[in-house]
N, C-alpha and C positions, 0 to 999 in steps of 0.2 A: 504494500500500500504506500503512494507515497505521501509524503511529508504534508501536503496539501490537505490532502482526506484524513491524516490522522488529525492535525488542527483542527478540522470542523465534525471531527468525531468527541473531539474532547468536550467540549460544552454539550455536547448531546448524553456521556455518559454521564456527564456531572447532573446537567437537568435528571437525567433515567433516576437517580439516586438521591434525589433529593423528591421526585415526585412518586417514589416508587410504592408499590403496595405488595403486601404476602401475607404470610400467615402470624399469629398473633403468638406472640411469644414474651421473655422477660431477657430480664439480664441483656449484657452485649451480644449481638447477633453474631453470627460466624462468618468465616470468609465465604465459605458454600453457600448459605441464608443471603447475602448480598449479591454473591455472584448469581444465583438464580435468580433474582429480583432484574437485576440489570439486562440479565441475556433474555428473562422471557419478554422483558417491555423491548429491547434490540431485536427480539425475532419480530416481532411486527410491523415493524418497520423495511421499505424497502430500501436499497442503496449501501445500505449500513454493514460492511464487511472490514473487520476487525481481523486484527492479525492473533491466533489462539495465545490464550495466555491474557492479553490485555484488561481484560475485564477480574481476571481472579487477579492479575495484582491493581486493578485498583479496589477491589474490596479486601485485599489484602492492607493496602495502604490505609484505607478507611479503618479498618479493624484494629491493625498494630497503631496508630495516631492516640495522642493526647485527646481526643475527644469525648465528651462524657458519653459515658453509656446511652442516657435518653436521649440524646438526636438521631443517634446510630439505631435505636431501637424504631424510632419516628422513622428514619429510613426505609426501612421493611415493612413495616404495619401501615402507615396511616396513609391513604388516598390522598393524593394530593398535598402532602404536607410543604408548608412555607417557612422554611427557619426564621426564626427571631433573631433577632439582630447580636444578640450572644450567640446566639448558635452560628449565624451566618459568618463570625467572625473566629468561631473553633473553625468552620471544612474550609474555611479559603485556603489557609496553609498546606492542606490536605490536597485539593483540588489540585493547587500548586507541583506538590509534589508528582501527582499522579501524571499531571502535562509531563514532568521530565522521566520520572521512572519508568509510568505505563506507556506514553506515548512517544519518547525520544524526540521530544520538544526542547528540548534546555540547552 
């Protein structure tokens, strides 16, 4: 994929995961619990071909991060969810990361 398509893939994973819904759970989700969450909202979409691996580390990166538990649990469970401005300001570093680790943007 090139460099182009991973750029305008990345705001689309970051949106998948922050708008994402699953099943109802506690505690911090898992890399698997995110990584499903992302790839079934990405299977619906057309266009959207990811190079394998990209999506488990960014719920990887999501998971290992300083972020507290309940936004990352907000991430899986709730429809539509809109972080608050605390929270929006835990994933941006996050997000960040994942542009250089998962996407080889950095």
């Amino acid at each position: 994929m090139k460099k182009r398509s991973l750029f305008l893939a990345l705001p689309l994973v970051a949106a998948l995961a922050l708008s994402a819904c699953g099943g109802g759970g506690s505690g911090r989700p898992s890399v698997d619990e995110l990584e499903k969450v992302m790839t079934e909202q990405l299977g619906s979409l057309e266009g959207v071909d990811l190079p394998e691996g990209t999506l488990e580390c960014a719920a990887k990166a999501f998971v290992d991060s300083d972020i507290s538990d309940e936004p990352l649990r907000k991430l899986v469970d709730t429809p539509d969810f809109t972080p608050t401005a605390e929270e929006t300001a835990e994933l941006t570093p996050v997000n960040e990361a994942i542009a250089t680790e998962c996407f080889d943007l950095g």
